[in-house]
N, C-alpha and C positions, 0 to 999 in steps of 0.2 A: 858320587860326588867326592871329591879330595882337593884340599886345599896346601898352601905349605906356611901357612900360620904358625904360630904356636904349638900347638899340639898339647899333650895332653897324660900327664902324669896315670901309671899305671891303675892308681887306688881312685882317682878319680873318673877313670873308665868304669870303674866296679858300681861305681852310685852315680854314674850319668843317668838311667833313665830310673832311676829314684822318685820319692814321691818328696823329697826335699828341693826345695828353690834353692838357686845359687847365682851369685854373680862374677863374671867374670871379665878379664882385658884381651881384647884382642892385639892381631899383633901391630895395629895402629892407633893403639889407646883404646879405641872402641869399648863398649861396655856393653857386655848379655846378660842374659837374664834366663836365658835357655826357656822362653816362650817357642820359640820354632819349631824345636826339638821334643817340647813337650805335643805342640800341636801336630808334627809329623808324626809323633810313636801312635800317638790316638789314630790317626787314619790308619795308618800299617797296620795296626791291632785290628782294627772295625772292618778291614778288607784282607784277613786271612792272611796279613803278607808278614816278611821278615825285617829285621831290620840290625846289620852288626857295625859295627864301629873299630878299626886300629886306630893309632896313633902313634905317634911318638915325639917327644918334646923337642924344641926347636926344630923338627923336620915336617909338620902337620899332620893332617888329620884326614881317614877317608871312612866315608858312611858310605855302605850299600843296600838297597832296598829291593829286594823281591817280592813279586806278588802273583798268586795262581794264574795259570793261561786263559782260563775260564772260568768264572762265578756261576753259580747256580740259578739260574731263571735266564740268562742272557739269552743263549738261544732261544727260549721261549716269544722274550721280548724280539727279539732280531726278527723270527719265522712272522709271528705276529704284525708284522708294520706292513 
């Protein structure tokens, strides 16, 4: 996902997925609250996957998310149906 928003001050990379709340302006006023962000890191943790963040100010911002090709029990489930 990459946006060309705001983007994102180097030290505030550092404590993005932090356990500190923050609010912030988007780059049409908008206001976050970095709820999404928190809710996306919890999935990517609970399903093994990655999750890394660039940015750069005034140029935006891009999230990539990996996740294993296979979980453990799928095929079980899958053979099973």
């Amino acid at each position: 996902m990459k946006d060309e928003g705001v983007g994102m001050e180097k030290a505030k990379l550092q404590s993005l997925f932090g356990n500190s709340a923050f609010s912030t302006f988007g780059s049409m006023g908008e206001r976050g609250f970095g709820l999404g962000l928190k809710l996306t890191k919890e999935f990517v943790d609970q399903n093994k996957g990655t999750i890394s963040v660039t940015s750069e100010p005034g140029k935006g911002t891009c999230f990539v998310l990996g996740f294993p090709s296979q979980a453990k029990g799928v095929e079980r489930r899958l053979d099973s149906a």
